[in-house]
C-alpha positions in Angstrom: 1.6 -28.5 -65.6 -1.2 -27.4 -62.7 0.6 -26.9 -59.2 -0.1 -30.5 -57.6 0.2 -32.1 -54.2 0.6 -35.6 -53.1 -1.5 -36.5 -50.0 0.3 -36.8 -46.7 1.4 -39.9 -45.5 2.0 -40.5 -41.8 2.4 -37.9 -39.3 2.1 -34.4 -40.5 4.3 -33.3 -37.6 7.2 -35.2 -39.5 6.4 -34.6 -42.7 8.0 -31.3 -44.0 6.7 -29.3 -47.0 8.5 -29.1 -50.6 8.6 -27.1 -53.3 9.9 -28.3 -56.8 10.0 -26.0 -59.6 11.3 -27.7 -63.2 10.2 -27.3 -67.0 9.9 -30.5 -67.5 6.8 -32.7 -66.6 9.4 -36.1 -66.0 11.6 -34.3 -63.6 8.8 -32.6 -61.7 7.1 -36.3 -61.6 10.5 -37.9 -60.9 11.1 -35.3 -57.9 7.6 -35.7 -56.6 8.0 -39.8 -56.9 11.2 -39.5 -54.7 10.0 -37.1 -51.8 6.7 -38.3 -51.2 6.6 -40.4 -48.6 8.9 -37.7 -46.4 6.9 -34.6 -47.5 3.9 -32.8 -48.7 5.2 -32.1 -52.2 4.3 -29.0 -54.7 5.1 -28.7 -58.1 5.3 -25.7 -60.2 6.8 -25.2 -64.2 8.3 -22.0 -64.0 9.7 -19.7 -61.9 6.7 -17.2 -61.7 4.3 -20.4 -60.9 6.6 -21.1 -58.0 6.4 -17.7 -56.9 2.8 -17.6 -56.6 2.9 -21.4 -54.8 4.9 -19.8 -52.1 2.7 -16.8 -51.3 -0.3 -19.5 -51.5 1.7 -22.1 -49.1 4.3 -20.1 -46.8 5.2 -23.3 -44.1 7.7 -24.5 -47.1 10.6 -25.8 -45.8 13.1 -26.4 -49.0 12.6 -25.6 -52.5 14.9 -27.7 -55.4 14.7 -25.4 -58.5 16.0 -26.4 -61.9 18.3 -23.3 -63.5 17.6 -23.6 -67.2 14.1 -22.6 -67.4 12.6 -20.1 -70.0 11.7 -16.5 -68.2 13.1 -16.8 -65.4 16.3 -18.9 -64.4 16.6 -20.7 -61.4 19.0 -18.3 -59.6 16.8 -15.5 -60.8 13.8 -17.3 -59.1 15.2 -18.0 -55.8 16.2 -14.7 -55.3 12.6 -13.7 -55.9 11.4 -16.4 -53.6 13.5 -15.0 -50.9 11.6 -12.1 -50.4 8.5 -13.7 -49.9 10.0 -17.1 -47.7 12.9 -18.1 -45.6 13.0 -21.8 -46.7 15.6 -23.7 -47.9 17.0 -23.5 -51.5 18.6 -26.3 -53.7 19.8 -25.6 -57.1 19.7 -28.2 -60.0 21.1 -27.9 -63.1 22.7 -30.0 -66.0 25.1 -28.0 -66.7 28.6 -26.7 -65.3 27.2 -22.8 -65.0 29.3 -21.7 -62.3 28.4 -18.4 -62.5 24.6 -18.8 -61.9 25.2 -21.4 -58.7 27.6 -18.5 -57.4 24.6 -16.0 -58.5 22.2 -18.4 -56.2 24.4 -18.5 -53.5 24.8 -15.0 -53.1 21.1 -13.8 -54.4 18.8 -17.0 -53.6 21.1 -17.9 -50.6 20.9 -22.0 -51.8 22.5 -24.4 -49.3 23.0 -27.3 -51.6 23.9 -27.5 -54.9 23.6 -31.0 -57.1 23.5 -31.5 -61.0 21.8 -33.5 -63.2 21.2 -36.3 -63.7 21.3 -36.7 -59.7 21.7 -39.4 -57.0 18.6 -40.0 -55.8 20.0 -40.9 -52.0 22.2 -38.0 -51.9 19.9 -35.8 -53.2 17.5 -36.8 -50.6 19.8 -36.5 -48.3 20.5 -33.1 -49.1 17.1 -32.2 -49.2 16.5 -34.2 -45.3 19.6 -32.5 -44.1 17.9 -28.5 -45.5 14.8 -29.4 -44.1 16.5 -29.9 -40.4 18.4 -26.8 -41.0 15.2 -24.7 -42.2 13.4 -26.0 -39.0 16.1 -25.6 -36.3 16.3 -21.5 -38.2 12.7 -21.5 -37.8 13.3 -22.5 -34.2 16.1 -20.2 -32.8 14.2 -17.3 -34.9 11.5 -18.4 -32.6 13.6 -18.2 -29.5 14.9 -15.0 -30.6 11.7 -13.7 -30.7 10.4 -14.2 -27.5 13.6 -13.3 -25.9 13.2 -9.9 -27.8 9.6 -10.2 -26.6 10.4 -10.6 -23.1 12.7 -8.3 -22.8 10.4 -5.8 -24.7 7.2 -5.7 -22.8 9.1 -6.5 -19.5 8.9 -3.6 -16.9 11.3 -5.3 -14.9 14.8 -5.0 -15.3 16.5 -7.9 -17.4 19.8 -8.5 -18.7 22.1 -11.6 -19.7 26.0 -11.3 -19.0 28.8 -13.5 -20.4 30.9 -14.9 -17.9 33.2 -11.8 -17.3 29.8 -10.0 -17.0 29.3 -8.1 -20.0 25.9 -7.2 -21.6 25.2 -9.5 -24.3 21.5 -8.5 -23.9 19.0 -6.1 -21.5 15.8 -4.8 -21.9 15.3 -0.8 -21.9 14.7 -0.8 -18.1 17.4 -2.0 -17.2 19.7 0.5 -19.4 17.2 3.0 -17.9 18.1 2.2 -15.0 21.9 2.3 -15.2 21.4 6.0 -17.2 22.1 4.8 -20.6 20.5 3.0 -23.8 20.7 -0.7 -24.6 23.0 0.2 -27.6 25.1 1.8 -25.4 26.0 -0.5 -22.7 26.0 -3.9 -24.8 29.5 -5.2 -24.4 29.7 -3.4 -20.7 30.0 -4.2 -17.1 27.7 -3.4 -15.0 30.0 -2.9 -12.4 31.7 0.1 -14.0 28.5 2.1 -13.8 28.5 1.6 -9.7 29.7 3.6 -7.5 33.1 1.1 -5.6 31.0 -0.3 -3.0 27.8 -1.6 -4.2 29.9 -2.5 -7.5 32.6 -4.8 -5.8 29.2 -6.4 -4.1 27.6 -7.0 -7.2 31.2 -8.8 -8.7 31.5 -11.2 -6.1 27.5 -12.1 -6.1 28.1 -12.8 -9.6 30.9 -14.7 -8.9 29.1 -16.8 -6.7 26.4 -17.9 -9.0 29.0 -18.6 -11.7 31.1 -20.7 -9.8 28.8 -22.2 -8.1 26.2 -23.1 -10.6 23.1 -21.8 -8.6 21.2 -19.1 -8.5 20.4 -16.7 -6.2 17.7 -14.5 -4.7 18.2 -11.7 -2.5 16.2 -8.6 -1.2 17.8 -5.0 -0.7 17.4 -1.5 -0.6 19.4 0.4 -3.0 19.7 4.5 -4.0 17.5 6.3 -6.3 16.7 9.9 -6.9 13.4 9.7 -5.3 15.2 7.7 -2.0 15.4 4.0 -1.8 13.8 1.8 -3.3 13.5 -1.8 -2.0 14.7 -4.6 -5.5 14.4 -8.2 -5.2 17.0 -9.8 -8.0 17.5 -13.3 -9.0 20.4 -14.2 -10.4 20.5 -17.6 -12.6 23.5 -19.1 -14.2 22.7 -20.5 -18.1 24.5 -23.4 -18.4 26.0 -25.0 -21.5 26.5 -28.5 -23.1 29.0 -29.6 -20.5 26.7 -28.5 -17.7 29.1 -25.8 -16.9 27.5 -22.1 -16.4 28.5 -20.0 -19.5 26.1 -17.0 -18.9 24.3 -15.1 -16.0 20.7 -14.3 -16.2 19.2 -11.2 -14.2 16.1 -10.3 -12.8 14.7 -7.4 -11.3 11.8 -6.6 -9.7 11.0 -3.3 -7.5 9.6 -4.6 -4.0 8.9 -0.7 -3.0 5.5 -0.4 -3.2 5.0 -4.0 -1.7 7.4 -2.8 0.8 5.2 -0.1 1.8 1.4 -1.8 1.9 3.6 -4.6 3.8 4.6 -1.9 6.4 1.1 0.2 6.4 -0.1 -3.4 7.6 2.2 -4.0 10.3 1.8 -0.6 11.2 -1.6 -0.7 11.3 -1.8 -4.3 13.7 1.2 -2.6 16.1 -1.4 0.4 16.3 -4.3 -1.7 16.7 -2.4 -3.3 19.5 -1.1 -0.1 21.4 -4.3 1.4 21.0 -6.1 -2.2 22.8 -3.2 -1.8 25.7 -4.0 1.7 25.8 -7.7 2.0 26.0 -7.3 -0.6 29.0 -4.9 1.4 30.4 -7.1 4.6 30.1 -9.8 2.6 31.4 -8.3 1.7 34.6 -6.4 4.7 35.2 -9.3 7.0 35.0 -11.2 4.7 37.9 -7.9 5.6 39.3 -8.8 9.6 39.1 -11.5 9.5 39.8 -11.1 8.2 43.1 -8.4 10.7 43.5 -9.8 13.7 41.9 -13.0 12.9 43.8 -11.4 12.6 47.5 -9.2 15.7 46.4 -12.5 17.5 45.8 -14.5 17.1 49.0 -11.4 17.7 50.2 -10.8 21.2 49.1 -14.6 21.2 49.5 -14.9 20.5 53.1 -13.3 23.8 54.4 -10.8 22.2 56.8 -7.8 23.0 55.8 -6.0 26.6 55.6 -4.4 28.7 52.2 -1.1 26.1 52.5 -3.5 22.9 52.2 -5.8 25.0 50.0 -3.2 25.7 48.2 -1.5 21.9 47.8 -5.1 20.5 47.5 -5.7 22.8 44.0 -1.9 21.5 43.1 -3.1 18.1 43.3 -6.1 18.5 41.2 -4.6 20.4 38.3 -2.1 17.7 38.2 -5.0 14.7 38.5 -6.7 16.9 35.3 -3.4 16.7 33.5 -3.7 13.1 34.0 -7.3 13.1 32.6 -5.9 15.3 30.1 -3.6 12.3 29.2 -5.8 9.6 28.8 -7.9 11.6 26.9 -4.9 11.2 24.3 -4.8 7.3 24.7 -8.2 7.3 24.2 -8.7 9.1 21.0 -5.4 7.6 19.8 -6.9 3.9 20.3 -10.1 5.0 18.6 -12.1 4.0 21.7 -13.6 6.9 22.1 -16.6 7.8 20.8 -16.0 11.4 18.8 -18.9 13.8 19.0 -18.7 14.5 14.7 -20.6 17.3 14.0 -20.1 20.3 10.6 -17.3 22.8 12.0 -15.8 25.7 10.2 -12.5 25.2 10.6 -11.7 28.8 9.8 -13.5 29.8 12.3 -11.8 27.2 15.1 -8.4 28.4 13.8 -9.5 31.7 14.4 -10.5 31.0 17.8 -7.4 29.7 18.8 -5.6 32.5 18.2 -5.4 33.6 22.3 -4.9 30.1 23.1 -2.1 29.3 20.9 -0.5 32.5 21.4 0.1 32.2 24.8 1.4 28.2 24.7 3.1 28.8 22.3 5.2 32.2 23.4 7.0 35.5 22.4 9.7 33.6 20.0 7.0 32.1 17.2 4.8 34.1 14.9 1.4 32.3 13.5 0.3 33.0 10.3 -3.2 32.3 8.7 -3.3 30.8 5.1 -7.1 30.1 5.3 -9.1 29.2 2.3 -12.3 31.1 1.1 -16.3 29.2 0.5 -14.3 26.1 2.9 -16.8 23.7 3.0 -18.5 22.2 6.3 -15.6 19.4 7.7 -16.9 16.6 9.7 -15.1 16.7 13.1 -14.6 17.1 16.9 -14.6 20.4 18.1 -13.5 19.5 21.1 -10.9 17.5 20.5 -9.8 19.2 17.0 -8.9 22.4 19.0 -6.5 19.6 21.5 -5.3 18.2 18.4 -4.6 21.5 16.8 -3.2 22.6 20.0 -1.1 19.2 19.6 0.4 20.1 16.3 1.2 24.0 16.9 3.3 22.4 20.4 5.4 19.5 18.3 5.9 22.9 15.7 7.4 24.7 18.7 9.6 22.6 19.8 11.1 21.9 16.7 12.1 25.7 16.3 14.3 26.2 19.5 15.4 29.4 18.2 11.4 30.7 16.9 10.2 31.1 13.9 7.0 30.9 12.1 3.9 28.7 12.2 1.2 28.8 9.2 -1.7 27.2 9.7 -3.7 26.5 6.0 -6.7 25.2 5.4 -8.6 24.6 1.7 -10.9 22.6 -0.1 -9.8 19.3 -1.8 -11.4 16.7 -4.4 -9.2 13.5 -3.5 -9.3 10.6 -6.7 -8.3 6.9 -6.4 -5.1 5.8 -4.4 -4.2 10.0 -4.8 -3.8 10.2 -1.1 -2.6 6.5 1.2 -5.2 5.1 3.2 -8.0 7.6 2.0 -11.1 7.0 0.2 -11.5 9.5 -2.6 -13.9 12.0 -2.4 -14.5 16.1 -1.0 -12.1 17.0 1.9 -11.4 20.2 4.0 -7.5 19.9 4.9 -5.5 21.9 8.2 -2.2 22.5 7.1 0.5 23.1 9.6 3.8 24.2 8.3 6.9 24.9 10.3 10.0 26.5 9.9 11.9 23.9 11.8 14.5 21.3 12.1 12.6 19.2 9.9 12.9 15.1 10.0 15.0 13.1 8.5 13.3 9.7 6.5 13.8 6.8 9.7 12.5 9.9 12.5 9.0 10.3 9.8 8.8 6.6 9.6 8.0 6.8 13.4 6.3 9.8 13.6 2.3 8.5 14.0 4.0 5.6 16.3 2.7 5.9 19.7 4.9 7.1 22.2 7.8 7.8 20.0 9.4 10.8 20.5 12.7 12.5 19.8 12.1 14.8 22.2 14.4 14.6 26.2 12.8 12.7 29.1 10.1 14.3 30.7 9.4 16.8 27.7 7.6 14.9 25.5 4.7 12.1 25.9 4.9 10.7 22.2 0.9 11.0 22.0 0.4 14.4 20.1 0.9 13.1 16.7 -0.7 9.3 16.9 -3.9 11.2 18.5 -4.0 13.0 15.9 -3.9 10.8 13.3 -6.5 8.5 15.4 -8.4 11.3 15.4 -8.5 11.7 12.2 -9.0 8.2 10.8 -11.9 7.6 13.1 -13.3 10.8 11.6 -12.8 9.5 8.4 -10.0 11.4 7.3 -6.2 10.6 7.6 -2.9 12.9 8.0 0.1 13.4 5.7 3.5 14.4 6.9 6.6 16.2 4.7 9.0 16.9 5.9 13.1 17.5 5.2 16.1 17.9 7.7 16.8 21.7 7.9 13.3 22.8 5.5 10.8 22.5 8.1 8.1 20.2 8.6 4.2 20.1 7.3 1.1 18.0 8.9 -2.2 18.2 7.1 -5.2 16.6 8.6 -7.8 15.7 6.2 -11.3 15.6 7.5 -14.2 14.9 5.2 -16.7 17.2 4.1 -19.6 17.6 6.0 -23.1 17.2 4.2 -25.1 18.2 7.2 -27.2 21.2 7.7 -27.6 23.4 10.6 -25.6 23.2 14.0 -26.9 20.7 16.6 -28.7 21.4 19.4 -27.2 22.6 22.6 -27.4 20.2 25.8 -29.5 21.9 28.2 -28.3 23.3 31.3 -28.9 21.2 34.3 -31.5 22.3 36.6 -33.0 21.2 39.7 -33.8 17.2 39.4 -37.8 16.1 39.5 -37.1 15.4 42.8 -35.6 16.5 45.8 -34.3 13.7 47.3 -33.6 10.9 44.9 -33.2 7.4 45.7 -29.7 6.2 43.4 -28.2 2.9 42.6 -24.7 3.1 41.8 -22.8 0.2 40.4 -19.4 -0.2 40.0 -17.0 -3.4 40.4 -14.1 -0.3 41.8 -14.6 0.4 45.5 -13.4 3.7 45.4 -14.8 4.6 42.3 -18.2 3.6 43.6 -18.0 5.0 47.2 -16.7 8.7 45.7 -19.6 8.2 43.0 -22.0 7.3 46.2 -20.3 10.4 48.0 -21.0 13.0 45.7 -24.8 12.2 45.4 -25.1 11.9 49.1 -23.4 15.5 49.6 -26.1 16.6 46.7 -29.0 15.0 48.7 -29.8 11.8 47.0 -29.7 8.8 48.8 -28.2 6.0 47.7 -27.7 1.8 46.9 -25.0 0.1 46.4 -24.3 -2.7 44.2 -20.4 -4.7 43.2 -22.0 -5.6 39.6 -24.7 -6.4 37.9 -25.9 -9.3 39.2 -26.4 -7.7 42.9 -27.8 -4.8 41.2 -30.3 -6.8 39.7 -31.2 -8.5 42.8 -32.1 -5.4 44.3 -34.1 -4.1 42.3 -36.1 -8.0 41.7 -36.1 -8.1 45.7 -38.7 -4.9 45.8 -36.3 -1.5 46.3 -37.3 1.0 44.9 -35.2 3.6 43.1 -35.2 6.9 41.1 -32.1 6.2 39.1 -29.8 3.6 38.3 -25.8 4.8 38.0 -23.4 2.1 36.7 -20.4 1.4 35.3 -20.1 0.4 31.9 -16.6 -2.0 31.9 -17.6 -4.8 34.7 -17.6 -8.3 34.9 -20.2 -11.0 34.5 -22.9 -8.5 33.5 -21.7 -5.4 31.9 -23.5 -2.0 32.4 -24.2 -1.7 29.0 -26.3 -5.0 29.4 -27.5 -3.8 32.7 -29.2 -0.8 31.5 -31.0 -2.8 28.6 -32.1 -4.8 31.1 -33.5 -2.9 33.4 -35.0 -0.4 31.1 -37.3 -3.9 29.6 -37.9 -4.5 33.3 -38.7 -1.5 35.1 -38.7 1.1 31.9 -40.0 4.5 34.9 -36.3 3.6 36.1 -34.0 6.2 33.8 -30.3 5.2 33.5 -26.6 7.2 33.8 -23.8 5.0 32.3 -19.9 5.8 33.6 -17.1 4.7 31.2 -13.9 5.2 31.6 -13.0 3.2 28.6 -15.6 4.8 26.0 -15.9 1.9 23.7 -18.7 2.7 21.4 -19.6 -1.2 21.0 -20.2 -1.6 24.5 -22.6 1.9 25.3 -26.4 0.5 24.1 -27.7 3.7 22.2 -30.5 6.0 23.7 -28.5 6.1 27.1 -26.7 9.2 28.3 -22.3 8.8 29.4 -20.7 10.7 31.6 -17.2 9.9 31.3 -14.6 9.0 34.0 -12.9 11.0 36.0 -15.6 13.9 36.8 -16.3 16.2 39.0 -19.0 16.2 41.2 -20.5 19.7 39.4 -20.1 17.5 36.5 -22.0 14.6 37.7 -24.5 17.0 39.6 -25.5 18.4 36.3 -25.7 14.9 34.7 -28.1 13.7 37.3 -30.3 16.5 36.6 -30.6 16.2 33.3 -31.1 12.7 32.7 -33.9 13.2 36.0 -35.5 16.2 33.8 -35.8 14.0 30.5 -37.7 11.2 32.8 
């Protein structure tokens, strides 16, 4: 008899599928008669036809099989077919053979058992009742697989505990994590594998969710062999029938690199921040000096005063320079001031320090060179890498009260994707400075590049050496890295990118005697002071000069008819800023060259194809200035 099926009837989501395997044509049509209206039937006259009906149709969900067949007996067969399916199996037979439904059961694993000639609605029961069981099998197989999937391909820690906490289940990481293997530590609590404190926490937070039905989610730091790591784990109680939790769920997921781009942020906006307060600070402070460095040198230049008041006048200045000195340092640490990036051979700069850093830095340390051969062209400061360098050899000082030794390193570097934070890969020249000192601990390195933190006593320490350099660095293009450990010394490398320029820029030229010899000057500035020392200086030098609050008086001097040889104004002013001024009057009145003053440096405010002099100068400084920018009319 040909393998047959009778069409489905109603919804093939309800309908399951059967296999019916006889000798006999009227029991296979009796069977088929009875079961088609609850499932998509299949017949098949021998044990081997049914074999081949299951590889052809593997969604069976109970087979009835008759034992007396010839070549293969019905216990024989359903061992067979349960190699190739996991459905169902009901064994018929007319006959008392005890020995082959014992056979079945053990071999063809049957869950019913009914002889002929049979109850039809008890044997469709039994069938109905194998089909639910095949189907909820089918089901928790299916729950058990994703379970075993999930915990599988999870990289996050997982685990489900019984109510006193034992594994029944975790994934691999989460073994890996408590040192052992999932074999292991099935049946164990995780609480045994803590050290006492963190373990009695971990009790009672389980606790919690079990007796109170809810789960939890909390964010913490806890140990590691590479330091802390920050976890977030949610706890959730599996509840059973009665709505009662019998099981706790676990989920954990490491927060540390988050942590850290989170912190680089907020790091990044509090710097932004110090470095706006600071650069306004600089600003107004250095129309500060300059008043006082200018009245402090006509002063000493007037020739009024004997070797005492010569004497407190030069005090005075050095200490109004170490004040320029110092905003300097808020300026390059804010990034508003405009670096001078040119190639530099950083060998040779740490060569050239050698004198310098040998005497700030005294008898007790030794400086050693570690310098790399063929080093590349970096793109940097001079000027202010030799402060910064300076900057880094001091902090190295300090931290070795008792000497010791200083090696400054530099070498070539190819820097890939996310290899370094914060840097954009590509070819780097990097200055190492290594120390022999105290070293810092994790929360002191945290703080290092903050602005103004120091661990050093009042009055010894301004807080600015290490955020100026790493603003001047990142402005350069480049960024720092810091190592350090308590008691193993500390190193700083400054990565500064590799230059691809060729040649050395031109030198400024020297001043020399203005195109002419009595020049007629406008000088703007909204400061008082700041404008009368600026007016002072070019009247001592034999200009003459206007005056003008900002730069709408300015302007109305110049549209009213006067006549002038050189326009001198402040960049930072209200209502019309300098930088707006000198566009202006260069479309106006373009034979009228222009000197800008900053104080604040902000390269978004200073037009381009205008010379700076920056605030506080000296009136050699400014002399020299005027000359040039008078020569290049």
């Amino acid at each position: 008899m040909p393998d047959t099926m009778t069409q489905p009837m109603g919804s093939d989501r309800r309908r399951g599928t059967l296999l019916v395997v006889d000798d006999e044509p009227e029991i296979l049509t009796a069977l088929e008669d009875l079961f088609e209206e609850d499932f998509r039937v299949h017949a098949a006259r021998s044990g081997a036809e049914g074999l081949e009906v299951l590889r052809r149709a593997p969604d069976v969900d109970v087979i009835i099989s008759d034992q007396r067949m010839p070549g293969m007996t019905g216990d024989a067969f359903l061992a067979r077919a349960r190699e190739i399916s996991q459905a169902e199996a009901l064994l018929l037979t007319g006959y008392a053979e005890l020995d082959a439904v014992i056979s079945a059961v053990n071999k063809g694993r049957i869950a019913f058992y009914a002889p002929k000639p049979w109850d039809p609605a008890a044997l469709r029961a039994m069938v109905l009742s194998a089909m639910e069981r095949h189907r909820l099998t089918r089901a928790l197989e299916t729950e058990r697989a994703l379970l075993r999937g999930l915990l599988d391909a999870s990289s996050d820690p997982l685990s489900f505990k019984d109510r006193d906490g034992r594994f029944i289940r975790l994934n691999a990481a989460k073994a890996q994590a408590l040192g052992g293997t999932v074999e292991s530590l099935l049946g164990q609590r995780e609480s045994t594998l803590l050290p006492p404190e963190p373990a009695a926490a971990l009790v009672l937070a389980e606790q919690e969710v079990m007796r109170s039905g809810q789960g939890t989610d909390q964010t913490g730091q806890v140990p590691g062999e590479a330091g802390s790591r920050w976890v977030r784990v949610q706890r959730l109680p599996i509840l059973g029938r009665d709505g009662q939790p019998t099981h706790l769920a676990t989920i954990e997921h490491d927060l540390t690199v988050q942590r850290t781009l989170e912190e680089r942020l907020r790091q990044a906006e509090k710097m932004q921040a110090l470095g706006t307060m600071a650069g306004g600070v600089a600003h107004d402070f250095n129309n500060l000096l300059t008043a006082i460095l200018g009245s402090l040198d006509l002063l000493l230049q007037s020739g009024t005063h004997d070797a005492r008041g010569e004497m407190l006048l030069k005090t005075a200045i050095t200490a109004a320079e170490r004040g320029s000195s110092l905003t300097r340092r808020l300026l390059s640490f804010s990034r508003k001031r405009e670096l001078q990036l040119r190639p530099a051979d950083l060998n040779r700069m740490v060569q050239e320090m050698d004198a310098l850093l040998s005497r700030s830095l005294g008898e007790q340390v030794t400086v050693r060179h570690t310098l790399g051969e063929h080093l590349w062209p970096a793109l940097a400061d001079q000027e202010q890498f030799a402060l910064g360098l300076l900057n880094l050899c001091i902090n190295s000082r300090d931290a070795m009260p008792d000497g010791g030794t200083i090696t400054l390193s530099t070498r070539n570097v190819s820097v890939a994707e996310d290899e370094v934070p914060d840097l954009h890969p590509g070819d780097y020249v990097v200055l190492g400075v290594a120390d022999t000192g105290t070293g810092m601990p994790p929360e002191v390195m945290a703080k290092a590049f903050e602005p103004f933190f120091t661990t050093k006593e009042v009055g010894k320490g301004t807080g600015l050496g290490l955020s100026m350099v790493y603003g001047l660095a990142r402005q350069s293009g480049g960024t720092v890295t810091l190592d350090s450990q308590p008691g193993r010394g500390t190193l700083v490398e400054v990565y500064l990118p590799r230059s691809d320029w060729s040649g050395a820029p031109g030198q400024a030229p020297e001043g020399r005697a203005p195109a002419c010899d009595s020049c007629r000057v406008l000088v703007v500035d909204d400061d008082a002071a700041v404008r009368g020392i600026t007016t002072t200086f070019l009247n001592e030098l034999g200009h003459s000069t206007l005056e003008a609050p900002d730069g709408a008086a300015a302007l109305a001097l110049l549209e009213g008819g006067e006549r002038v040889d050189l326009l001198v104004t402040d960049v930072a002013m209200p209502g019309i800023s300098g930088a707006e001024l000198a566009t202006q009057v260069r479309a106006r009145w373009p034979d009228v060259p222009v000197l800008l003053l900053t104080g604040y440096a902000d390269p978004s405010m200073q037009p381009e194809g205008f010379p700076v002099l920056r605030k506080p100068f000296r009136q050699t400084e400014l002399a020299r200035q005027v000359a040039a920018v008078l020569r290049r009319d």
